[in-house]
LUMTORGU-62099 format. One record per residue (C-alpha): residue number from 1; x, y, z. Coordinates in pm, whole numbers, plus 32768, in hexadecimal, padded with zeros to 4 digits. Example, Ala and Ser with C-alpha at 12.3 -4.5 7.8 and 13.67 -1.06 7.14 Angstrom:
<rs>
[1; [84CE; 7E3E; 830C]]
[2; [8557; 7F96; 82CA]]
</rs>
This chain:
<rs>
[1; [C0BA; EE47; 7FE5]]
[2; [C1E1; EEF4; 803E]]
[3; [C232; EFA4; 819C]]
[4; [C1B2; F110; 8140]]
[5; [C2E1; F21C; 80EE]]
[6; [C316; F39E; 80C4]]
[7; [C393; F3A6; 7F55]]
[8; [C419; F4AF; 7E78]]
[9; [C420; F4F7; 7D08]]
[10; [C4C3; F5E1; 7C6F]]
[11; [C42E; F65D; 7B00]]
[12; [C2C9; F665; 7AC2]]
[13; [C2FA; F605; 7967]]
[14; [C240; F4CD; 78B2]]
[15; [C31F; F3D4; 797A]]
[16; [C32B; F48E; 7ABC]]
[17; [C1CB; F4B4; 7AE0]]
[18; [C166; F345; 7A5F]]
[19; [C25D; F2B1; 7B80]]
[20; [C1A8; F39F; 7C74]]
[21; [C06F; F2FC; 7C08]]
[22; [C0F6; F193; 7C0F]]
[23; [C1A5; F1CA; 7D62]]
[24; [C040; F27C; 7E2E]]
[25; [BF9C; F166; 7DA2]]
[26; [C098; F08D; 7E87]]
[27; [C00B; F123; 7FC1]]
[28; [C149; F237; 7FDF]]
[29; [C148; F390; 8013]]
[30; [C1E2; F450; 7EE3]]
[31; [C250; F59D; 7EAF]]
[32; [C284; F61C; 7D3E]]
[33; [C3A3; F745; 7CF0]]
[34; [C3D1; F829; 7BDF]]
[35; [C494; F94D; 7BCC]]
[36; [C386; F9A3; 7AB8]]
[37; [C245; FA82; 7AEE]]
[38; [C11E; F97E; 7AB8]]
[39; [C111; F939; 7946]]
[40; [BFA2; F943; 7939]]
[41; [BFC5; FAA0; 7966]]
[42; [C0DE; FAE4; 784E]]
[43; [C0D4; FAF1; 76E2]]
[44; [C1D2; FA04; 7665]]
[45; [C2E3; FAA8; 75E9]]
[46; [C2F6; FA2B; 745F]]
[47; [C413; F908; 74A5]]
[48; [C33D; F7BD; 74CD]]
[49; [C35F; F6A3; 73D0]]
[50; [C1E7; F5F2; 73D5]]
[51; [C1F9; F4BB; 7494]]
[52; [C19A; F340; 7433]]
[53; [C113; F25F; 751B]]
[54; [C155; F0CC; 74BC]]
[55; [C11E; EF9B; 7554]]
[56; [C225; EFC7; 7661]]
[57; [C1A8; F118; 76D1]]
[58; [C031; F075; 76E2]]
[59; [C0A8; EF4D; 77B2]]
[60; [C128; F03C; 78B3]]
[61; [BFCC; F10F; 78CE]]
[62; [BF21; EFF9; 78D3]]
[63; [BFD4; EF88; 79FA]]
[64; [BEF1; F0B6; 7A93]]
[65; [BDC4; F07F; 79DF]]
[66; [BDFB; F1F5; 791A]]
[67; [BE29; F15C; 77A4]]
[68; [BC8B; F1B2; 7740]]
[69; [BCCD; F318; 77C3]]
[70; [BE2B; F358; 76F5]]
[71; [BD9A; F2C4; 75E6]]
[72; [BC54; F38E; 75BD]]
[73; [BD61; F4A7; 7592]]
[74; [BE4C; F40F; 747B]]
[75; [BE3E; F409; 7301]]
[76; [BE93; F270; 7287]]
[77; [BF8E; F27A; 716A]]
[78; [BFBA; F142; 70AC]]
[79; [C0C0; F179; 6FA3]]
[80; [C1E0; F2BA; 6F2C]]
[81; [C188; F383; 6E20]]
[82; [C2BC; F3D1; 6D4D]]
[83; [C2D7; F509; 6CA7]]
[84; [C393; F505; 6BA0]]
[85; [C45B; F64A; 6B00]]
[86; [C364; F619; 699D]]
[87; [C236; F618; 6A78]]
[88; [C1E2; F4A3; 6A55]]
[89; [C16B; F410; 6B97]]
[90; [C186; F2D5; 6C0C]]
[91; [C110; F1F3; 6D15]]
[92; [C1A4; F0F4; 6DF6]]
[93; [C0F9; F075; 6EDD]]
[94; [C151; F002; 703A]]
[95; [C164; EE8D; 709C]]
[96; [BFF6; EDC2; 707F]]
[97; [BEB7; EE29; 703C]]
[98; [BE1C; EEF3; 7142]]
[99; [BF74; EF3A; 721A]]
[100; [BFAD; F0A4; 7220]]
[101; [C077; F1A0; 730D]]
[102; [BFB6; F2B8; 739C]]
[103; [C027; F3FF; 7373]]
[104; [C01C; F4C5; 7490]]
[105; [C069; F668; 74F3]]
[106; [C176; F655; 760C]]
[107; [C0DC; F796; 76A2]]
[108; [BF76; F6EE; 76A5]]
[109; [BFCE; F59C; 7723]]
[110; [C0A6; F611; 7837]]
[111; [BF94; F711; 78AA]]
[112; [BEBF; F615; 78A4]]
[113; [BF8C; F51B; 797A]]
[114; [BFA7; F61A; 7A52]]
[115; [BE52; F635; 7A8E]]
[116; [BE51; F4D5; 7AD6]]
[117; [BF59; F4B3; 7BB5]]
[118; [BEAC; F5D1; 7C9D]]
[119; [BD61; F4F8; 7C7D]]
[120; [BE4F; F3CA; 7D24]]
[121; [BECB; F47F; 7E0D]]
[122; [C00C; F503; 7DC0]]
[123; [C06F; F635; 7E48]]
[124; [C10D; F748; 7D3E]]
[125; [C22B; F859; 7DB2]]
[126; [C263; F93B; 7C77]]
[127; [C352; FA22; 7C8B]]
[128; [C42B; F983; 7D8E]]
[129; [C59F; F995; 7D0F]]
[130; [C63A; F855; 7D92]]
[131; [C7C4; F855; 7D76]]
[132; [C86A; F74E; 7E2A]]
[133; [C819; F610; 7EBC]]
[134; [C8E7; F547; 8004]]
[135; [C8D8; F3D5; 7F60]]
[136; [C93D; F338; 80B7]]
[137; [C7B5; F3E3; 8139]]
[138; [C6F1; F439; 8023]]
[139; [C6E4; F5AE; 8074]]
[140; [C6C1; F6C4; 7FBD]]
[141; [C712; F806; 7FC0]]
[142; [C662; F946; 7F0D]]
[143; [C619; FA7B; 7EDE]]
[144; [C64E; FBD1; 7E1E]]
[145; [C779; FBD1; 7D76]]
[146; [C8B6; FAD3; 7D71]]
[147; [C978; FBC6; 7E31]]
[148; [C89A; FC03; 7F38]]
[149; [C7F8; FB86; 806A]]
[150; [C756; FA2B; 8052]]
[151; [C63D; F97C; 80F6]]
[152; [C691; F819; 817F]]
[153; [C569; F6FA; 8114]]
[154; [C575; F5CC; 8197]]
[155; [C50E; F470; 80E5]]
[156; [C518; F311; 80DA]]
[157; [C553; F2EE; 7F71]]
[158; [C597; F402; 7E6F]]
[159; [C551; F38F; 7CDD]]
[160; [C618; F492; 7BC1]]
[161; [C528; F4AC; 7AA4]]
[162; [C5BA; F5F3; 7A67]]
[163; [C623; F5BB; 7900]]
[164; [C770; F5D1; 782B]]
[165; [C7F9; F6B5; 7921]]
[166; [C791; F648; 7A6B]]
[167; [C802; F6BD; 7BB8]]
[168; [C7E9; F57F; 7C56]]
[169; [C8BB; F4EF; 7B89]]
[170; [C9C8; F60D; 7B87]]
[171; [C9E9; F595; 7CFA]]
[172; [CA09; F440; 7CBD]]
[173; [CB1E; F488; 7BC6]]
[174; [CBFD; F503; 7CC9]]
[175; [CC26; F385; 7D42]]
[176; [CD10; F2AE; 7CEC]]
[177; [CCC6; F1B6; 7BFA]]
[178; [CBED; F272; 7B41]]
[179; [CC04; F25F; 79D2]]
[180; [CB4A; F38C; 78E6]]
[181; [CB69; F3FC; 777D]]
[182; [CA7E; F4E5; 76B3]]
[183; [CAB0; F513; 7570]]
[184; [C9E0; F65A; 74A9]]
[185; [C986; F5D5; 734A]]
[186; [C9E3; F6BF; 724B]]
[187; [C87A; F6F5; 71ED]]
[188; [C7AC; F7E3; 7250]]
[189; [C639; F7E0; 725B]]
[190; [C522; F938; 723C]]
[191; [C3BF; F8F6; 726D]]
[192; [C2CB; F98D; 7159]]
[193; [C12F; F94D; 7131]]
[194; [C026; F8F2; 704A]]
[195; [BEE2; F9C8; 70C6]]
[196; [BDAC; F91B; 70A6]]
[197; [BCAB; F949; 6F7C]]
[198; [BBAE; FA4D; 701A]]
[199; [BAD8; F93B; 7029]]
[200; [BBC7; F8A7; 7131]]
[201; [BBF4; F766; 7027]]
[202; [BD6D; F730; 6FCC]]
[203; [BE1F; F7AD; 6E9F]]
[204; [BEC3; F678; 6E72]]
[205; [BEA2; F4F7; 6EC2]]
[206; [BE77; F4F8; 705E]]
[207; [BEB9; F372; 7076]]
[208; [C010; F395; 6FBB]]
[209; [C189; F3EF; 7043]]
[210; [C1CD; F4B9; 6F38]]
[211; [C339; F4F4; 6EE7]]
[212; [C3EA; F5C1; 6E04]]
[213; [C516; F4EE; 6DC1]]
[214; [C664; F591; 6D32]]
[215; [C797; F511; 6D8A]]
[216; [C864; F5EA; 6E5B]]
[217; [C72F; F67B; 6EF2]]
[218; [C5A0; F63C; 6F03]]
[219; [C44D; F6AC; 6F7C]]
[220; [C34D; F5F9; 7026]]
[221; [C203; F65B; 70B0]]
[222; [C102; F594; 719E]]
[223; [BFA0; F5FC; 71DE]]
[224; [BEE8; F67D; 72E0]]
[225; [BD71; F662; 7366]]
[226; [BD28; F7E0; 732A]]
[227; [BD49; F7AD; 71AA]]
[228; [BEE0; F839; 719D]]
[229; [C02A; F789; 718D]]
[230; [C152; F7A8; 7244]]
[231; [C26D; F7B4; 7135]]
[232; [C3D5; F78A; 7181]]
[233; [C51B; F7F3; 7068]]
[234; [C642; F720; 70CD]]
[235; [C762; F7A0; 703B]]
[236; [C8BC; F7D6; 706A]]
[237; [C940; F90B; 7165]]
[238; [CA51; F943; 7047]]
[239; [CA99; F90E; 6ECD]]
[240; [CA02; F91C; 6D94]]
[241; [C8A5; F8E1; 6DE1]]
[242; [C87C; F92A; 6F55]]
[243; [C81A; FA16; 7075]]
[244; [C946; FB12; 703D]]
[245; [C8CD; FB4E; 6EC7]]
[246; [C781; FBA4; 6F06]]
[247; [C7BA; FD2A; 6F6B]]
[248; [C6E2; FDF5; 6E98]]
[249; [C54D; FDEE; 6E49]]
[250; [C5B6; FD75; 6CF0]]
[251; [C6BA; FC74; 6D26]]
[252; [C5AF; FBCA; 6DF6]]
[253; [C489; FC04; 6CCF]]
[254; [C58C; FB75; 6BD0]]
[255; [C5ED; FA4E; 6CAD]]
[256; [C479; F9DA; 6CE9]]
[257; [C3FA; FA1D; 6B7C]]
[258; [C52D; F943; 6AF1]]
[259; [C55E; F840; 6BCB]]
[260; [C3E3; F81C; 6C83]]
[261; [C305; F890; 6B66]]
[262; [C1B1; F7F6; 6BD8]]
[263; [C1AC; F8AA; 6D10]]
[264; [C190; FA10; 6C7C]]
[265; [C02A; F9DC; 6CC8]]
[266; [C015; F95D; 6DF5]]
[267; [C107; F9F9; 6ED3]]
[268; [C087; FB8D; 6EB5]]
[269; [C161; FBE8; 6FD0]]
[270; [C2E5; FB58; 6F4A]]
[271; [C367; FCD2; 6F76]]
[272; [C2EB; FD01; 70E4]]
[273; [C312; FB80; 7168]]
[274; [C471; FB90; 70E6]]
[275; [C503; FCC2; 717D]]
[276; [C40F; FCCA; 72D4]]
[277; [C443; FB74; 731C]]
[278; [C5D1; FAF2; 73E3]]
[279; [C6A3; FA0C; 733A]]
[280; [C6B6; F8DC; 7427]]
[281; [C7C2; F804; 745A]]
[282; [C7C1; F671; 745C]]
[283; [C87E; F5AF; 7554]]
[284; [C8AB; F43D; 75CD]]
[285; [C923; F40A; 76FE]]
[286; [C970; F2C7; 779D]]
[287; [C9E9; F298; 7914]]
[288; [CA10; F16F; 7A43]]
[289; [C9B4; F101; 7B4C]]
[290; [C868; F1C2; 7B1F]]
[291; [C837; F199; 7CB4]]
[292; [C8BF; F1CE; 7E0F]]
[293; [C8A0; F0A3; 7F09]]
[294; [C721; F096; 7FA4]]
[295; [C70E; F239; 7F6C]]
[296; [C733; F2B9; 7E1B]]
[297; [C714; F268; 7CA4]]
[298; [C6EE; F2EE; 7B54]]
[299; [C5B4; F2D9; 7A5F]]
[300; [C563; F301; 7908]]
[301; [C62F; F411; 784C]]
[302; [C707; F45A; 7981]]
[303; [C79B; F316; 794E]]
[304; [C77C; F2F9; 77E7]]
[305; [C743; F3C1; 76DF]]
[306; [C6E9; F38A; 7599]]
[307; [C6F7; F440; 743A]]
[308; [C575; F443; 73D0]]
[309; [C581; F386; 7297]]
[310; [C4C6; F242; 72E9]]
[311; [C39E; F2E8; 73B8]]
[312; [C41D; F23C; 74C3]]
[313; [C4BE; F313; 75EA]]
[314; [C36C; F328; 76B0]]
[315; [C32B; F1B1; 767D]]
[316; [C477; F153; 76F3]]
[317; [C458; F23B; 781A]]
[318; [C2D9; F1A4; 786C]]
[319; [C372; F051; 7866]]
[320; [C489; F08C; 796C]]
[321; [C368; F0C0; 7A1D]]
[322; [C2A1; EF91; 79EA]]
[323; [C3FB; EED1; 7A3A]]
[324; [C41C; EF7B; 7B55]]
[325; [C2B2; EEFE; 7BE3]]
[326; [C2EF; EDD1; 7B5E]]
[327; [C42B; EDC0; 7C6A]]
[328; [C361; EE59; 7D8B]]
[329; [C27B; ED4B; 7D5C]]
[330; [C372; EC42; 7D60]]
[331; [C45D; ECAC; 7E75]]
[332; [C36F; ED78; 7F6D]]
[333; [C458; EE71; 8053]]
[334; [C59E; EDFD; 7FE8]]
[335; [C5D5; EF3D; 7F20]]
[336; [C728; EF13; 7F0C]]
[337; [C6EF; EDC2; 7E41]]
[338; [C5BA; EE8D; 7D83]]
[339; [C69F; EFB2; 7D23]]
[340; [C7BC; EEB4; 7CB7]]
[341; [C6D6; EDBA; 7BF3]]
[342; [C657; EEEB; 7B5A]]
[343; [C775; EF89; 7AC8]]
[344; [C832; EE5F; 7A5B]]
[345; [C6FF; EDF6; 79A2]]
[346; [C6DC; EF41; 78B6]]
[347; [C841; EFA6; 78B9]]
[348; [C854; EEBF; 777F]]
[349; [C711; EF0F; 76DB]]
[350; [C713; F086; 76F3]]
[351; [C89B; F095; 7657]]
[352; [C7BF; EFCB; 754A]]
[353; [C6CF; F08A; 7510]]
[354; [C7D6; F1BB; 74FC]]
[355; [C87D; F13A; 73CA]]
[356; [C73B; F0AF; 7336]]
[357; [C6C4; F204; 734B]]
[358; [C7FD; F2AC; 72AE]]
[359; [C801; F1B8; 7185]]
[360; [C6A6; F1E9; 712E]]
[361; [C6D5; F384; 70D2]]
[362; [C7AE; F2E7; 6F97]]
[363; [C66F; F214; 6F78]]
[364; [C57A; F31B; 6F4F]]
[365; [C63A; F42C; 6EAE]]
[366; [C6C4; F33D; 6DB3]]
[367; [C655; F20B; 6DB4]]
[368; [C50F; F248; 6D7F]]
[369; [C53F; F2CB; 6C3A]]
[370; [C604; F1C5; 6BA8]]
[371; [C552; F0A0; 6AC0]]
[372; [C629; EF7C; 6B5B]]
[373; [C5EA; EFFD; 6CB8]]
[374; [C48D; EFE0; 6C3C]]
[375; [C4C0; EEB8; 6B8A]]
[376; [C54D; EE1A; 6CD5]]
[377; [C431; EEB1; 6DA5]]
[378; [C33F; EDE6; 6CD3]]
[379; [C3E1; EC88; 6CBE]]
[380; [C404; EC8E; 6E5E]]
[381; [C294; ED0A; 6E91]]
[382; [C20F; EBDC; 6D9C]]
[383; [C313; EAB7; 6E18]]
[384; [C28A; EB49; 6F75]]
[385; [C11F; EB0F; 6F2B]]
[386; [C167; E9AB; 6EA5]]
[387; [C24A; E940; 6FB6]]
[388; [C1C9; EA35; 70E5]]
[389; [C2AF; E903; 71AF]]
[390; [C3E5; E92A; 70EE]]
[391; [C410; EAB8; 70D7]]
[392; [C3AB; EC11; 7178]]
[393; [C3F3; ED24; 70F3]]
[394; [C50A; EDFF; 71AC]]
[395; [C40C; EF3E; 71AA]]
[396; [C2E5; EE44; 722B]]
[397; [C3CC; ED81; 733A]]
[398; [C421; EEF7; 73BF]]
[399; [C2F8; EFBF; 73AC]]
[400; [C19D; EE9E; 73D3]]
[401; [C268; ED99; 74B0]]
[402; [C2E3; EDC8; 75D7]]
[403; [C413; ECCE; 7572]]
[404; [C57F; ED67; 75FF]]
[405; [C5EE; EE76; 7577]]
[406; [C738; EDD8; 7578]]
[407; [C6AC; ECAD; 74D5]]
[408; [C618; ED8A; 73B7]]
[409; [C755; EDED; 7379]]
[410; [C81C; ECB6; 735C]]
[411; [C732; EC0F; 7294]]
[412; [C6D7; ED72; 71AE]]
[413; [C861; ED3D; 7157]]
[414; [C828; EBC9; 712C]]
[415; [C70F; EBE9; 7023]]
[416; [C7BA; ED09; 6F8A]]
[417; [C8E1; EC1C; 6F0B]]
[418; [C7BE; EB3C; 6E80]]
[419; [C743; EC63; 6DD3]]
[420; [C870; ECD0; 6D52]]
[421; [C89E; EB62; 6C97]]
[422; [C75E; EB74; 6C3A]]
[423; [C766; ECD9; 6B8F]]
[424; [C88E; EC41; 6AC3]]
[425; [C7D9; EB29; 6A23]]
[426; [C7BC; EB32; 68A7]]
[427; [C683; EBE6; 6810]]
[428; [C5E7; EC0D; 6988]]
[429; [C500; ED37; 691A]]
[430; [C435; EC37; 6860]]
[431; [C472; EB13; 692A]]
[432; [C440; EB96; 6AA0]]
[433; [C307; EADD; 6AF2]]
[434; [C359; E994; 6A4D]]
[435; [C3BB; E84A; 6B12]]
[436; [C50E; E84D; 6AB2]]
[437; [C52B; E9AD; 6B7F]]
[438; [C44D; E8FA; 6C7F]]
[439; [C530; E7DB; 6C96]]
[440; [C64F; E890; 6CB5]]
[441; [C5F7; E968; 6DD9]]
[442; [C586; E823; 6E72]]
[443; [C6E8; E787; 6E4E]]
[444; [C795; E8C2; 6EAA]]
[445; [C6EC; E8A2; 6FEC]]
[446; [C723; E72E; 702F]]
[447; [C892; E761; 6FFF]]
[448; [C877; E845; 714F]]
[449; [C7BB; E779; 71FD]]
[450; [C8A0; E63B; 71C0]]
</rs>
């Protein structure tokens, strides 16, 4: 057990408020700000992309024992649902049988973390603007405005999991040695909804991602518990086909029937979703060292975030966490060694994860259209299941392993050459499950390993 401390976090978002939970269950005192009013108070505000929980997100809550109660309020999803522009559907589904993501509503789950973090103990200050940090003391300093006067409060340790834009790490920017970029994607993203039947059933398939793929642009929509899903148009901010050409009632009617035809039915409330709703942005932002000595450091999306196009922002975030314990177990009070074991060890993974996550909007809103993307799909899923030893999937090894994130990527790249000389062999349509394909893959990957 460690010697007891006064600790800090800043954000009382899903990461914030599952480190709270992790640390009071440590013996230490902690103190959880946000310059928010409490959320379970609020309606959200029509900006949340559904979340999806995997197996690195469950490893970290059940490093609390809270998995059975997060579960009981997500949907499983085992496999995308492509819509295509004809209205054919079809299915793929998700690594083995039985593995499935959850889907989950951010405003829900974090409510109910909340909840759970107050029954550990934690101790929530909503509403309490925090602006600066001293990194040599771990004290902060709030109050009303930026201008104005500011309350000094005094810690031991002080963790940012204040998001993309966090104060915390505005300070530590100042240093020197401090290297930042953030990048805004030029994609935009509106959330829209599928009500529920007035039987509360869904409209459509609730254990499917269903995406709209289309190139350029795409629509996907998650369910939720009540019966609804949360829908979310990615699209362009400018252009043919983007943000900036949907003005009027009927450009937007005209858009939809064209290019989204099956949802006519299902989404009854386009008009008003569309123009109530913001236009959010998309950024990735990467940054290091992500701490300060013994005082500071940086959690989650504060110290890197992530476009949301592998579900996987939340589970990265939850397993900084569980890396984190994992180095509080093994070094004690030596938080100086903690904080630097910590950040060298998902530095690499989460600047994985950040380009994994980029590539994979081409994925859905193209890919999953095509027939040799398809094709491809099909020949890795059954040379998987006959040599579970010899190959796992890219989408698996990220989202039901808890593998590197870094060594996902190396080896997706790897097995995507393979792929690519496989795709090229003579008549492969009609010969993709036959030993000679087999064979090949095998000596493809023997070449690497010798």
């Amino acid at each position: 057990m460690q010697n007891p401390q006064k600790i800090a976090v800043i954000g009382s978002g899903l990461v914030g408020t599952l480190l709270a939970i992790y640390l009071k269950k440590m013996g230490h005192t902690v103190h959880v700000f946000d310059r928010s009013p409490d959320m379970r108070t609020v309606e959200f505000s029509g900006r949340s992309i559904n979340l999806v929980m995997s197996e690195r997100g469950w490893r970290a809550l059940e490093g609390v024992g809270l998995q059975d109660e997060i579960r009981k309020i997500g949907i499983p999803v085992d496999k995308r649902a492509i819509h295509l522009q004809d209205r054919k559907l079809n299915y793929q589904y998700y690594g083995k049988d039985g593995e499935a993501i959850f889907s989950l509503s951010r405003s829900v789950l974090n409510r109910k973390m909340i909840d759970l973090a107050e029954e550990a103990g934690v101790e929530f200050k909503f509403e309490h603007k925090i602006w600066d940090v001293s990194l040599a003391d771990a004290t902060l300093y709030m109050g009303e405005t930026e201008q104005g006067a500011w309350q000094e409060l005094k810690y031991d340790k002080v963790f940012g999991a204040d998001g993309a834009f966090s104060r915390i790490r505005h300070r530590m920017q100042r240093q020197s040695m401090f290297d930042y970029s953030q990048e805004f994607m030029k994609i935009g993203y509106k959330e829209l909804h599928i009500p529920a039947n007035p039987d509360r059933t869904h409209k459509i398939d609730k254990n499917s991602l269903h995406i709209w793929p289309r190139g350029q642009f795409m629509l996907m929509a998650l369910a939720n518990l009540d019966g609804s899903f949360t829908c979310t148009l990615f699209m362009p901010f400018e252009g043919e086909n983007s943000f900036e050409a949907l003005q009027e009632e009927h450009q937007l009617v005209d858009f939809f029937a064209k290019y989204f035809p099956d949802t006519k039915e299902v989404i009854p409330d386009l008009v008003e979703d569309f123009f109530k709703n913001p236009t959010s942005y998309l950024v990735i932002m990467k940054c290091f060292p992500w701490t300060y000595e013994d005082k500071v450091a940086l959690i989650g999306d504060s110290a890197h975030a992530i476009v949301p196009f592998y579900g996987q922002g939340m589970n990265a975030g939850f397993e900084d966490i569980t890396i984190l314990a994992e180095m509080i177990a093994k070094y004690g009070d030596d938080w100086k060694t903690i904080f630097e074991a910590y950040q060298n060890e998902r530095k690499p993974n989460a600047d994985a994860i950040a380009e994994l996550s980029r590539r994979n909007f081409v994925e859905m809103s193209t890919k999953t259209a095509d027939e040799k993307f398809l094709l491809q799909k099909k020949i890795e899923k059954w040379f998987s299941d006959k040599h579970p030893d010899k190959w796992l999937p890219l989408y698996s090894r990220v989202t039901f392993s808890t593998h590197s994130y870094s060594e996902a990527l190396a080896l997706g790249d790897f097995q995507n050459k393979i792929m690519d000389e496989i795709m090229a062999m003579p008549d492969i349509e009609n010969t993709w499950d036959s030993e000679t394909v087999e064979n090949k893959i095998i000596q493809l990957l023997n070449a690497k390993v010798h």
